[in-house]
Backbone atoms as SQL, in Angstrom:
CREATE TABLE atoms (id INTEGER PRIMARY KEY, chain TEXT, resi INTEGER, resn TEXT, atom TEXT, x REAL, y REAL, z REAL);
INSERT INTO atoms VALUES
  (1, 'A', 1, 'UNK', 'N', -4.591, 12.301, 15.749),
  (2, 'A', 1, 'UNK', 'CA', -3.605, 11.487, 15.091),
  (3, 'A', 1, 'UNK', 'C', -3.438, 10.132, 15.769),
  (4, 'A', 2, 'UNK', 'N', -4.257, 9.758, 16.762),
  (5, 'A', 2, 'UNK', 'CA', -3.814, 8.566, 17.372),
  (6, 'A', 2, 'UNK', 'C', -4.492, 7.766, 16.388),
  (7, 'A', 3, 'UNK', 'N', -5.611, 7.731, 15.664),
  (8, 'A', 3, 'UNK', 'CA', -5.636, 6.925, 15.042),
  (9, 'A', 3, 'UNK', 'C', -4.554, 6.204, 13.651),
  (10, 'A', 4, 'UNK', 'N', -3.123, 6.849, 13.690),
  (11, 'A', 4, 'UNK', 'CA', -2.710, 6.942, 12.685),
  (12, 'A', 4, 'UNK', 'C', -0.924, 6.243, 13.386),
  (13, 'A', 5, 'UNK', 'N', -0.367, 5.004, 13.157),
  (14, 'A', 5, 'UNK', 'CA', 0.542, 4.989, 13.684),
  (15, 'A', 5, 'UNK', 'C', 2.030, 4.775, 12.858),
  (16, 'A', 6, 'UNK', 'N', 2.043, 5.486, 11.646),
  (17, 'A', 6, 'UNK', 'CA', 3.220, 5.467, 10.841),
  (18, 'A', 6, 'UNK', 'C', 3.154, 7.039, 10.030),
  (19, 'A', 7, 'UNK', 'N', 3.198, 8.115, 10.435),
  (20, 'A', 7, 'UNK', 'CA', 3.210, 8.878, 8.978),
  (21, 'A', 7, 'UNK', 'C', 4.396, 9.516, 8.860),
  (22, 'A', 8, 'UNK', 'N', 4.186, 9.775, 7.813),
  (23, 'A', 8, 'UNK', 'CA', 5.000, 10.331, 6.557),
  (24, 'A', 8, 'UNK', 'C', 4.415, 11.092, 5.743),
  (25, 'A', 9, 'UNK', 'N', 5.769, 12.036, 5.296),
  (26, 'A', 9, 'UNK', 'CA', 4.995, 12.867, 3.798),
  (27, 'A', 9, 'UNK', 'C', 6.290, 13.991, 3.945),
  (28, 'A', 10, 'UNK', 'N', 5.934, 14.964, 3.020),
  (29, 'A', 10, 'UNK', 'CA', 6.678, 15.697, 1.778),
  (30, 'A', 10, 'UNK', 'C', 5.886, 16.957, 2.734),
  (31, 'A', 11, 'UNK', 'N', 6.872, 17.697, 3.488),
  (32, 'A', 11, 'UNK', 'CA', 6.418, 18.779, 4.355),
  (33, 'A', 11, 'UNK', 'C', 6.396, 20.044, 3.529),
  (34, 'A', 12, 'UNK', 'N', 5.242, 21.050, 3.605),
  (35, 'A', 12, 'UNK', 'CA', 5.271, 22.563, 3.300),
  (36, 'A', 12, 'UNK', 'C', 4.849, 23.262, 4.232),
  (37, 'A', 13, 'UNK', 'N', 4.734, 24.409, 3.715),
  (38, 'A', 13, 'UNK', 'CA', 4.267, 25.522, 4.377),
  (39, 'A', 13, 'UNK', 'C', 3.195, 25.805, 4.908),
  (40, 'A', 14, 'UNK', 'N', 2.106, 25.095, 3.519),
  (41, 'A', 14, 'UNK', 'CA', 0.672, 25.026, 4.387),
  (42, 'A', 14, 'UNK', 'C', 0.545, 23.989, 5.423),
  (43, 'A', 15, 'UNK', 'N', 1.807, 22.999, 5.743),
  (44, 'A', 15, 'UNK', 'CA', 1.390, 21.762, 6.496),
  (45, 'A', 15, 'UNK', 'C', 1.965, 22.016, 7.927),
  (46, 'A', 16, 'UNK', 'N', 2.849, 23.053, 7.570),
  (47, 'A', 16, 'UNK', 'CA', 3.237, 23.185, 9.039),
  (48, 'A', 16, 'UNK', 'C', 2.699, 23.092, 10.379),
  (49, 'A', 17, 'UNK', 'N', 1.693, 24.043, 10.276),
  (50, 'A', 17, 'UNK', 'CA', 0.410, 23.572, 11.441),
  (51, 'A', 17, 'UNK', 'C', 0.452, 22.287, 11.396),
  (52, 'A', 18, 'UNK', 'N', 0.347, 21.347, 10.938),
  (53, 'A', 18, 'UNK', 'CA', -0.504, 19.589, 11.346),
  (54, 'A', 18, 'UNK', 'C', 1.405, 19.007, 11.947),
  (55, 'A', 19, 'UNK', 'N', 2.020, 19.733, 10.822),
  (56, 'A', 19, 'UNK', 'CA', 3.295, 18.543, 11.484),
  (57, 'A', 19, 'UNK', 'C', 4.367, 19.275, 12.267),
  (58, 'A', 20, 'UNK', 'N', 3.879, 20.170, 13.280),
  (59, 'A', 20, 'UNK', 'CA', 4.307, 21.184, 14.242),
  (60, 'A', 20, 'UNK', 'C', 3.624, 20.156, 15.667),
  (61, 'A', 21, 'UNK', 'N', 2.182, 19.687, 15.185),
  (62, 'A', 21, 'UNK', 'CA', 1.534, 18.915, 16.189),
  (63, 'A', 21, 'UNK', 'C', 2.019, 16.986, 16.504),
  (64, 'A', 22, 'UNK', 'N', 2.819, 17.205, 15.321),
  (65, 'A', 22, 'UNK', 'CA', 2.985, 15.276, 15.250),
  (66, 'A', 22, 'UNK', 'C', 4.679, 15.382, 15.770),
  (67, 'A', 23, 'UNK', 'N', 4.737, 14.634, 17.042),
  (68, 'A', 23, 'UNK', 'CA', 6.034, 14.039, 17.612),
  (69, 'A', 23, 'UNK', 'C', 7.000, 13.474, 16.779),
  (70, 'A', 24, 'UNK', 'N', 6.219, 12.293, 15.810),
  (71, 'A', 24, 'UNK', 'CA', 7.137, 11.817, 15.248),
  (72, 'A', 24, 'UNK', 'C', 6.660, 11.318, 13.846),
  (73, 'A', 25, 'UNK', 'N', 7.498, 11.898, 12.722),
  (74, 'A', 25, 'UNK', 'CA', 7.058, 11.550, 11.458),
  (75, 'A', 25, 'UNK', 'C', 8.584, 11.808, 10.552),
  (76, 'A', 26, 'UNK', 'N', 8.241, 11.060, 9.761),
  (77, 'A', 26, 'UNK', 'CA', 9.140, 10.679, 8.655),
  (78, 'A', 26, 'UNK', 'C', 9.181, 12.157, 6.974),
  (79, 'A', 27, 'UNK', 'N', 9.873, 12.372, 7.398),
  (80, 'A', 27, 'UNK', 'CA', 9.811, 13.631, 6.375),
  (81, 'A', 27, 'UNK', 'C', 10.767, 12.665, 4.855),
  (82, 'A', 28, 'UNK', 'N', 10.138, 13.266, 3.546),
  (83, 'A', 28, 'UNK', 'CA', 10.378, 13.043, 2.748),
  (84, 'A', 28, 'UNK', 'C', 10.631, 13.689, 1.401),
  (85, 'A', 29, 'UNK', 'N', 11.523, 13.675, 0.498),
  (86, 'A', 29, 'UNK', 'CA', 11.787, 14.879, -0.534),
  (87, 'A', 29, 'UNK', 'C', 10.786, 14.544, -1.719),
  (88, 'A', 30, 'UNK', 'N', 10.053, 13.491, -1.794),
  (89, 'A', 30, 'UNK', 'CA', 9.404, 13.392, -3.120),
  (90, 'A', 30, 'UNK', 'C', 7.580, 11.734, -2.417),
  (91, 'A', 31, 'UNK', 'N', 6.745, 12.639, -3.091),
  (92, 'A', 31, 'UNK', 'CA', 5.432, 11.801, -2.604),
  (93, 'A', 31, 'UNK', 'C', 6.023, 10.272, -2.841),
  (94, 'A', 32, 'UNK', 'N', 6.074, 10.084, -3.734),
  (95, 'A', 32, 'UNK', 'CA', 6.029, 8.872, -4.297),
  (96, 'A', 32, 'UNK', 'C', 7.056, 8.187, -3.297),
  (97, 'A', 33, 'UNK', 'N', 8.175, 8.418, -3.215),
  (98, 'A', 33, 'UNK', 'CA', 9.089, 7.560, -1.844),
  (99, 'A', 33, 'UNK', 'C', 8.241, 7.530, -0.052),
  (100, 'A', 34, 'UNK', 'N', 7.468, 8.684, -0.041),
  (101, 'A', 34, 'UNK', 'CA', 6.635, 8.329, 1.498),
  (102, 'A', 34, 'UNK', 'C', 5.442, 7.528, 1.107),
  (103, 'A', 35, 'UNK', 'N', 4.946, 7.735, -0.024),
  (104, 'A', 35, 'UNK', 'CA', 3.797, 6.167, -0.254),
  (105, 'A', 35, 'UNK', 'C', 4.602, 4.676, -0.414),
  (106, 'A', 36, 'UNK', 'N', 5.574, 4.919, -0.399),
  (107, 'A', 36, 'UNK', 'CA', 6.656, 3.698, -0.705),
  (108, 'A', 36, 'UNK', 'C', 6.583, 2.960, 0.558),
  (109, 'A', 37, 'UNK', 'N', 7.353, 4.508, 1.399),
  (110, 'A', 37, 'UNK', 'CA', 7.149, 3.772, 2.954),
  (111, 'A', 37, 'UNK', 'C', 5.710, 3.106, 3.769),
  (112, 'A', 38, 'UNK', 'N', 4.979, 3.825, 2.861),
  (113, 'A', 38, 'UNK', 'CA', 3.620, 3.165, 3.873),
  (114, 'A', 38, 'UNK', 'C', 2.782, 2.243, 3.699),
  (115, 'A', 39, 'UNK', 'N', 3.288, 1.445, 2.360),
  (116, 'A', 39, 'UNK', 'CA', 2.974, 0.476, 2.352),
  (117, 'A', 39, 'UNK', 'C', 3.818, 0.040, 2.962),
  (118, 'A', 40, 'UNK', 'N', 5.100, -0.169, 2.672),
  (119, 'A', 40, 'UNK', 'CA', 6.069, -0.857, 3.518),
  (120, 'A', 40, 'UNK', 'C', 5.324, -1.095, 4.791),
  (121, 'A', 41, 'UNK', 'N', 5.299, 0.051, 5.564),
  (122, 'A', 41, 'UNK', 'CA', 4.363, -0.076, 7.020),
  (123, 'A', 41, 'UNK', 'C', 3.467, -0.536, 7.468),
  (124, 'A', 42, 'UNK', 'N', 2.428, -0.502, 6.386),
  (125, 'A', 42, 'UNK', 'CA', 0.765, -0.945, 5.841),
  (126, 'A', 42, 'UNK', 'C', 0.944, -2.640, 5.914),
  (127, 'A', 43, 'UNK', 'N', 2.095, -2.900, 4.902),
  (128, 'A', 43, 'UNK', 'CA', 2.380, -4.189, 5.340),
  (129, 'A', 43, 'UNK', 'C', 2.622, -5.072, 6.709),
  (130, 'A', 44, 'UNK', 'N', 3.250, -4.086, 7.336),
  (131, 'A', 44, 'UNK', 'CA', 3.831, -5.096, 8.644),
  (132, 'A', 44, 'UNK', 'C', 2.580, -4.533, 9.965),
  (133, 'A', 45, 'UNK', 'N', 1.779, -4.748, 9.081),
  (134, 'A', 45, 'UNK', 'CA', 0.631, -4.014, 10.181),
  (135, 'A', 45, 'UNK', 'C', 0.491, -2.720, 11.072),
  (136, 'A', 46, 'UNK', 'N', 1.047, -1.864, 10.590),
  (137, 'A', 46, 'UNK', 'CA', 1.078, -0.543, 10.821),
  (138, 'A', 46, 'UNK', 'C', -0.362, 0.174, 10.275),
  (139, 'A', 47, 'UNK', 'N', -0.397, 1.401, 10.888),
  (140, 'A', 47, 'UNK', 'CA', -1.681, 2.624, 10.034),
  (141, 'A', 47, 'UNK', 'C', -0.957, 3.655, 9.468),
  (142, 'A', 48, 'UNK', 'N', -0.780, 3.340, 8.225),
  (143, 'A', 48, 'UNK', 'CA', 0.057, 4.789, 7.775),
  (144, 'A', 48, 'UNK', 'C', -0.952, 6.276, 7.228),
  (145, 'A', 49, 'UNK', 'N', -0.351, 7.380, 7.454),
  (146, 'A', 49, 'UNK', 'CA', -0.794, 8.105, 7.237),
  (147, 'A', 49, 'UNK', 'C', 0.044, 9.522, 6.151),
  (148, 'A', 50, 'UNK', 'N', -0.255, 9.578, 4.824),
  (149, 'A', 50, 'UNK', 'CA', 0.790, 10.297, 3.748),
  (150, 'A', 50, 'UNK', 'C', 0.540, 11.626, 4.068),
  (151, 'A', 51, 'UNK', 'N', 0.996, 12.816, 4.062),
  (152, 'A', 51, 'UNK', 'CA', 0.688, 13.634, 3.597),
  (153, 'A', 51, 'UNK', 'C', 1.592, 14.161, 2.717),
  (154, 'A', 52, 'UNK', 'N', 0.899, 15.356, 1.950),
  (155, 'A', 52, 'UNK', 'CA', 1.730, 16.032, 0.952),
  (156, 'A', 52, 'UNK', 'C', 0.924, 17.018, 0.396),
  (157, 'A', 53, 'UNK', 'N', 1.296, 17.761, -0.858),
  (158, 'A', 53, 'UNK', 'CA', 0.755, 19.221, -1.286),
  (159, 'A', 53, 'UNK', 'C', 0.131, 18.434, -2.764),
  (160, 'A', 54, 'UNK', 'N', -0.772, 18.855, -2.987),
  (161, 'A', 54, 'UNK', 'CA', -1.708, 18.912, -3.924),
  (162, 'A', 54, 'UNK', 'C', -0.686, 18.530, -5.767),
  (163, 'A', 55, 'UNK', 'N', 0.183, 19.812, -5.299),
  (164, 'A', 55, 'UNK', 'CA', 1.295, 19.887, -6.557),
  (165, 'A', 55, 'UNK', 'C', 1.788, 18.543, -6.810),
  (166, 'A', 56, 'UNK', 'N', 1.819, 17.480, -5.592),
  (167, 'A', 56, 'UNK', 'CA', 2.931, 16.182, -6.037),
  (168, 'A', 56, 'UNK', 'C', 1.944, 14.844, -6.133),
  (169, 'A', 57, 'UNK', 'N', 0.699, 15.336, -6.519),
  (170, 'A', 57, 'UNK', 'CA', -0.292, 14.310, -6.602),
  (171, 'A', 57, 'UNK', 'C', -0.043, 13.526, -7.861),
  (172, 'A', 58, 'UNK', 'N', 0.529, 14.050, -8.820),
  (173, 'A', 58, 'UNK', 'CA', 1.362, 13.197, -10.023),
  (174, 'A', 58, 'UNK', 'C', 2.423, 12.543, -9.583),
  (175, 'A', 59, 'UNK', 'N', 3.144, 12.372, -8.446),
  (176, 'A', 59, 'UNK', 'CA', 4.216, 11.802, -8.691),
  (177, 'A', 59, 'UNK', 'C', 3.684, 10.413, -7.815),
  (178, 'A', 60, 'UNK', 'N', 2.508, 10.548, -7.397),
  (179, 'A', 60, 'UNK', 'CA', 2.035, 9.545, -6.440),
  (180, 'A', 60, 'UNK', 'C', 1.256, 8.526, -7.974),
  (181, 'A', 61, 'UNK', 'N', 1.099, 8.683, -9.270),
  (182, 'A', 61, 'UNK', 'CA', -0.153, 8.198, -9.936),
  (183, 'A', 61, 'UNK', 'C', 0.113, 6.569, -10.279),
  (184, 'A', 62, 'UNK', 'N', 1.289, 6.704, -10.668),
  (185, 'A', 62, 'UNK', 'CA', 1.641, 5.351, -11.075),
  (186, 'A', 62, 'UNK', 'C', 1.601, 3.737, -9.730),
  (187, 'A', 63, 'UNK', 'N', 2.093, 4.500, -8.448),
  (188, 'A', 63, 'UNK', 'CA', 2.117, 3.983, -7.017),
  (189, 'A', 63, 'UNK', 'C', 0.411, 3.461, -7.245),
  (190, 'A', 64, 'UNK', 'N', -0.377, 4.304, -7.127),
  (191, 'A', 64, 'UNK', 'CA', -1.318, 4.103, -6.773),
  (192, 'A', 64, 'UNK', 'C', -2.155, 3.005, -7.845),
  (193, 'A', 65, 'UNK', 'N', -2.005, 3.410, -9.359),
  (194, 'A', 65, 'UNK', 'CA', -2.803, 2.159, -9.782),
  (195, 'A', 65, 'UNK', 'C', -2.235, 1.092, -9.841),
  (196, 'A', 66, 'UNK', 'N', -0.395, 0.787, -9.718),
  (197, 'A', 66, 'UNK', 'CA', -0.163, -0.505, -10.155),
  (198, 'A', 66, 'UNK', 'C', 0.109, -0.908, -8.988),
  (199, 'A', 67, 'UNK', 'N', 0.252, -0.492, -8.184),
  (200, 'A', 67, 'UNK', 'CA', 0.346, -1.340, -6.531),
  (201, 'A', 67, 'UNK', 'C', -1.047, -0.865, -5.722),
  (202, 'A', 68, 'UNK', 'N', -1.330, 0.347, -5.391),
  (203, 'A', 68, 'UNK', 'CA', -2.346, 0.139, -4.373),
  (204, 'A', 68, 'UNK', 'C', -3.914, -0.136, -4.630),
  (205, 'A', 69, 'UNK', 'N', -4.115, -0.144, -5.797),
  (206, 'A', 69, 'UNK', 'CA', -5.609, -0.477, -6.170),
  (207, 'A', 69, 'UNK', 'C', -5.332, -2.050, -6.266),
  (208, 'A', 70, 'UNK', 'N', -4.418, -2.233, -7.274),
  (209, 'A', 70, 'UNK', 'CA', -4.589, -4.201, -7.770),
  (210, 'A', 70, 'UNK', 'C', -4.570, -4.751, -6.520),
  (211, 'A', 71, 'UNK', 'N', -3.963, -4.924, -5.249),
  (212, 'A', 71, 'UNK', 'CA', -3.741, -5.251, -4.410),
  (213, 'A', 71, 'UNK', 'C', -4.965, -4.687, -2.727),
  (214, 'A', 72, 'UNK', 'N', -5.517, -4.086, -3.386),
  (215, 'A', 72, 'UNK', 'CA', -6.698, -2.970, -2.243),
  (216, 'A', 72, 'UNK', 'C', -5.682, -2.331, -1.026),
  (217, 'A', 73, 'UNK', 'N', -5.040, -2.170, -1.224),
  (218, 'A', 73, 'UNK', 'CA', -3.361, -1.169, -0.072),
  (219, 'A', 73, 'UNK', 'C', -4.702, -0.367, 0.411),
  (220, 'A', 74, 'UNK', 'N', -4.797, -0.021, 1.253),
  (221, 'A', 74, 'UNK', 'CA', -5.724, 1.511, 1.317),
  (222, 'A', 74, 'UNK', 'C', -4.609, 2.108, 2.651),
  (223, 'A', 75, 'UNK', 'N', -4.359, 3.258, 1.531),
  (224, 'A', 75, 'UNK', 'CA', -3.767, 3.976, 2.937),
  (225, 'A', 75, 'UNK', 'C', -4.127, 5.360, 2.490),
  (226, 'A', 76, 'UNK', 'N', -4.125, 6.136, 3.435),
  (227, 'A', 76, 'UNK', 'CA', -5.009, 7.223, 3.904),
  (228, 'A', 76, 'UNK', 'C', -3.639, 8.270, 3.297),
  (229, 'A', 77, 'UNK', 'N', -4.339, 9.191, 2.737),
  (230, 'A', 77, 'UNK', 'CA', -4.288, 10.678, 2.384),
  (231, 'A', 77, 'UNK', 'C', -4.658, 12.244, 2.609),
  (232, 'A', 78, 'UNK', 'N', -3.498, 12.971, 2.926),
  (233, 'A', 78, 'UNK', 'CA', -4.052, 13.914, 3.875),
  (234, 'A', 78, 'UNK', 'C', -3.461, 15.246, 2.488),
  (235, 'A', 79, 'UNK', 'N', -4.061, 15.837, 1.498),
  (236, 'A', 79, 'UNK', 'CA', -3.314, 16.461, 0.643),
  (237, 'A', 79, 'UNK', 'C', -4.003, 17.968, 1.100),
  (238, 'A', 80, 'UNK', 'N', -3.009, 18.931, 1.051),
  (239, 'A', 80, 'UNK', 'CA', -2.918, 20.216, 0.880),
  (240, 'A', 80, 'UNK', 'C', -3.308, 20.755, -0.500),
  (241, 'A', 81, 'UNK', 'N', -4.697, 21.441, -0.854),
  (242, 'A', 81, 'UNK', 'CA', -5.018, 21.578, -2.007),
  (243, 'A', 81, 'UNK', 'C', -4.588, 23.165, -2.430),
  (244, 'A', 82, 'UNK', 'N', -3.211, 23.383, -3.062),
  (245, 'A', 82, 'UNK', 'CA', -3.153, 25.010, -3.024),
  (246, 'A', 82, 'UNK', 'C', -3.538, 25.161, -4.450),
  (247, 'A', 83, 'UNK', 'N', -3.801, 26.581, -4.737),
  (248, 'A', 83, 'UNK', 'CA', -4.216, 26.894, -5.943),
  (249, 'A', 83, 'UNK', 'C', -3.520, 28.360, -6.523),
  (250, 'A', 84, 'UNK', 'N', -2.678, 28.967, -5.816),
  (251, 'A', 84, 'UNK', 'CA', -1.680, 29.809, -6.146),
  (252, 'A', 84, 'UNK', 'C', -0.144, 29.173, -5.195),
  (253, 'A', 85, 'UNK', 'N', 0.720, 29.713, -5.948),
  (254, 'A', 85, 'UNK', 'CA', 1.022, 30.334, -6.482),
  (255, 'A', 85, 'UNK', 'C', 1.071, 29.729, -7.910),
  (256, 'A', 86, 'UNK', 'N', 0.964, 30.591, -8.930),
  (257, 'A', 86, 'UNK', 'CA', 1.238, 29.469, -10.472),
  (258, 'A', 86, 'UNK', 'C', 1.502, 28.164, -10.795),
  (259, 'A', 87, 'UNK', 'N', 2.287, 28.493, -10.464),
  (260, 'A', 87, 'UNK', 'CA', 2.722, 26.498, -10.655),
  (261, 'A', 87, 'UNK', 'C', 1.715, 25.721, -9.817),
  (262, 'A', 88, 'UNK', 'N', 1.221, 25.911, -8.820),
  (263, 'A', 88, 'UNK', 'CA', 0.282, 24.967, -8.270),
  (264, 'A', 88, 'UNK', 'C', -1.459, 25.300, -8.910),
  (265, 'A', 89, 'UNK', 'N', -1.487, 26.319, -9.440),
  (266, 'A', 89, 'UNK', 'CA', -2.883, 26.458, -10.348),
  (267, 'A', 89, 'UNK', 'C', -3.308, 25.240, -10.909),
  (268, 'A', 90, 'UNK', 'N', -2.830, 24.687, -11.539),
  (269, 'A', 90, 'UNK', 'CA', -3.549, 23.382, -12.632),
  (270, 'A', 90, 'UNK', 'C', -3.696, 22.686, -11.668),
  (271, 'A', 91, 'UNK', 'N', -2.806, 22.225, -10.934),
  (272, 'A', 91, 'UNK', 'CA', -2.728, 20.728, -10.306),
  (273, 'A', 91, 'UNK', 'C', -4.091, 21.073, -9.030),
  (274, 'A', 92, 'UNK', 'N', -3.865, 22.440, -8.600),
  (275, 'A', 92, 'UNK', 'CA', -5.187, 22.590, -7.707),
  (276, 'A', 92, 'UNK', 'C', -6.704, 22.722, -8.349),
  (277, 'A', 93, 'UNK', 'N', -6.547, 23.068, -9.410),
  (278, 'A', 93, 'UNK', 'CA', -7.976, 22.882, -10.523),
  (279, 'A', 93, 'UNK', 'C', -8.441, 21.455, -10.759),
  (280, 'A', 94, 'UNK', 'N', -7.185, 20.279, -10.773),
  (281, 'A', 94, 'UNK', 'CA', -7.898, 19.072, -11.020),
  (282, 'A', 94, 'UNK', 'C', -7.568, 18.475, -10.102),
  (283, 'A', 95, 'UNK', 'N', -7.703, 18.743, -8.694),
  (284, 'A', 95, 'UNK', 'CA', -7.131, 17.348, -7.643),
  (285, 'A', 95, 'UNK', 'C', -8.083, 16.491, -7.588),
  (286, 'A', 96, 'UNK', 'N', -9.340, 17.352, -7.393),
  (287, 'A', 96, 'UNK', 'CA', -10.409, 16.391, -7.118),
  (288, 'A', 96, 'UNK', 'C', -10.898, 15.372, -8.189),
  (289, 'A', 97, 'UNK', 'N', -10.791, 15.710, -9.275),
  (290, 'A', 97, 'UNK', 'CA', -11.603, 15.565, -10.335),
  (291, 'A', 97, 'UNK', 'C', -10.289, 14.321, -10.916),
  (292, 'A', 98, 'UNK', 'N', -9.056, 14.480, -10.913),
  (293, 'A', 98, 'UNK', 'CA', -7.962, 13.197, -10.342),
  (294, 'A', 98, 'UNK', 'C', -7.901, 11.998, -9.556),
  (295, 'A', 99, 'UNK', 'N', -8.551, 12.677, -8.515),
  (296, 'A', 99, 'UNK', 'CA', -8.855, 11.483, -7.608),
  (297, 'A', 99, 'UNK', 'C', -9.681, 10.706, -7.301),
  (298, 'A', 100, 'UNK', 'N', -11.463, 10.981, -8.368),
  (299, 'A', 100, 'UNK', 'CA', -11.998, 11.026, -8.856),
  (300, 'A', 100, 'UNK', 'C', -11.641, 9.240, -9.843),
  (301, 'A', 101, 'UNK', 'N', -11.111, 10.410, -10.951),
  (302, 'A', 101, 'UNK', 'CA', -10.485, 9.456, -12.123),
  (303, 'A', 101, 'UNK', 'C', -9.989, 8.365, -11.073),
  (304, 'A', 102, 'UNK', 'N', -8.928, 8.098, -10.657),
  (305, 'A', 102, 'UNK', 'CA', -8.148, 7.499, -9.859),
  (306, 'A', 102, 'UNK', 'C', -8.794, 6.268, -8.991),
  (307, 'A', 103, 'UNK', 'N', -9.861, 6.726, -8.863),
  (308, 'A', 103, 'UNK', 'CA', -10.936, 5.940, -8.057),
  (309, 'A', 103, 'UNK', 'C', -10.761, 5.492, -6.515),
  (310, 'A', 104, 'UNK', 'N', -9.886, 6.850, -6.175),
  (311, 'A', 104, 'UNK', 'CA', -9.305, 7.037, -4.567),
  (312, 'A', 104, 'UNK', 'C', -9.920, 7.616, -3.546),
  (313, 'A', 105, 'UNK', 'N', -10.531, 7.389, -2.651),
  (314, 'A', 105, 'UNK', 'CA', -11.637, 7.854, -2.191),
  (315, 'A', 105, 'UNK', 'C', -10.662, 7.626, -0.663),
  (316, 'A', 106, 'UNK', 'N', -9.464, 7.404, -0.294),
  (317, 'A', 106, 'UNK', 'CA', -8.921, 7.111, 0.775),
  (318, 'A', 106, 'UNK', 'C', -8.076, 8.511, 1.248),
  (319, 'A', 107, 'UNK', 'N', -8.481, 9.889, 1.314),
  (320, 'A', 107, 'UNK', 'CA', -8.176, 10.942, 1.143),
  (321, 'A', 107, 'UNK', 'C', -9.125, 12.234, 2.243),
  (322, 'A', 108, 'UNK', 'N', -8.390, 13.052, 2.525),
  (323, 'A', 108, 'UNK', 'CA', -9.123, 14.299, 3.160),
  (324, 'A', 108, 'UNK', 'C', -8.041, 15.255, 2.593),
  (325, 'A', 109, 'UNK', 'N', -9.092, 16.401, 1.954),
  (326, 'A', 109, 'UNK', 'CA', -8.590, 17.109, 1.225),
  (327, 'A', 109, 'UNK', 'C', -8.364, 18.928, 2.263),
  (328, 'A', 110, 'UNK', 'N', -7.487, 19.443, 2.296),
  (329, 'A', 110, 'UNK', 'CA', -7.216, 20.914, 3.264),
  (330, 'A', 110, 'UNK', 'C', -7.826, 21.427, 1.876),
  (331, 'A', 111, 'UNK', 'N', -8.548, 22.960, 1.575),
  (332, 'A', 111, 'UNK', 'CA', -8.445, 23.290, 0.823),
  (333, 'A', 111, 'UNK', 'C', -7.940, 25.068, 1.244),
  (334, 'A', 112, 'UNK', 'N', -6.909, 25.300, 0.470),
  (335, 'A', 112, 'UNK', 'CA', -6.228, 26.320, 0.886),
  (336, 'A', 112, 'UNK', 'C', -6.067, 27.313, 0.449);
């Protein structure tokens, strides 16, 4: 993580391990407000680093094409890809193939 000097993200269960290991990070109730922050950060010359669960990769979509592509933002993505329990089925069937579309290649995917 030293390469990484701002993160943030939307904590679970599968993430516990990674943010059990990080001193200091910014916890958040919804993706889209910790990509908020990192540009914010990204801006003032910071390295931000998002994480979050696979499930809230929609709430990040709009962030990403009308601010971080028009502008080249690149900030790094660390998503938890779950695929049960139910509700996370779909969204874990198309993360890749999303991000893909998305044309986001600034990402490392857990697959879980």
């Amino acid at each position: 993580m030293k390469k990484y000097n701002f993160i943030v993200g939307v904590p679970g269960s599968r993430l516990k391990d990674f943010t059990d290991k990080i001193e200091n990070y910014i916890p958040c109730t919804r993706e889209d407000e910790a990509m908020a922050l990192a540009v914010g950060a990204y801006l003032v010359g910071k390295k931000p680093l998002v994480f979050l669960q696979n499930s809230g990769l929609g709430n990040m979509v709009d962030i990403i094409t009308s601010l971080l592509k028009p502008y080249d933002i690149k900030i790094d993505l660390l998503i938890s890809v779950r695929n049960k329990p139910k509700h996370h089925a779909f969204m874990g069937k198309i993360t890749k193939r999303l991000l893909k579309l998305l044309e986001y290649k600034n990402c490392k995917l857990l697959i879980q």
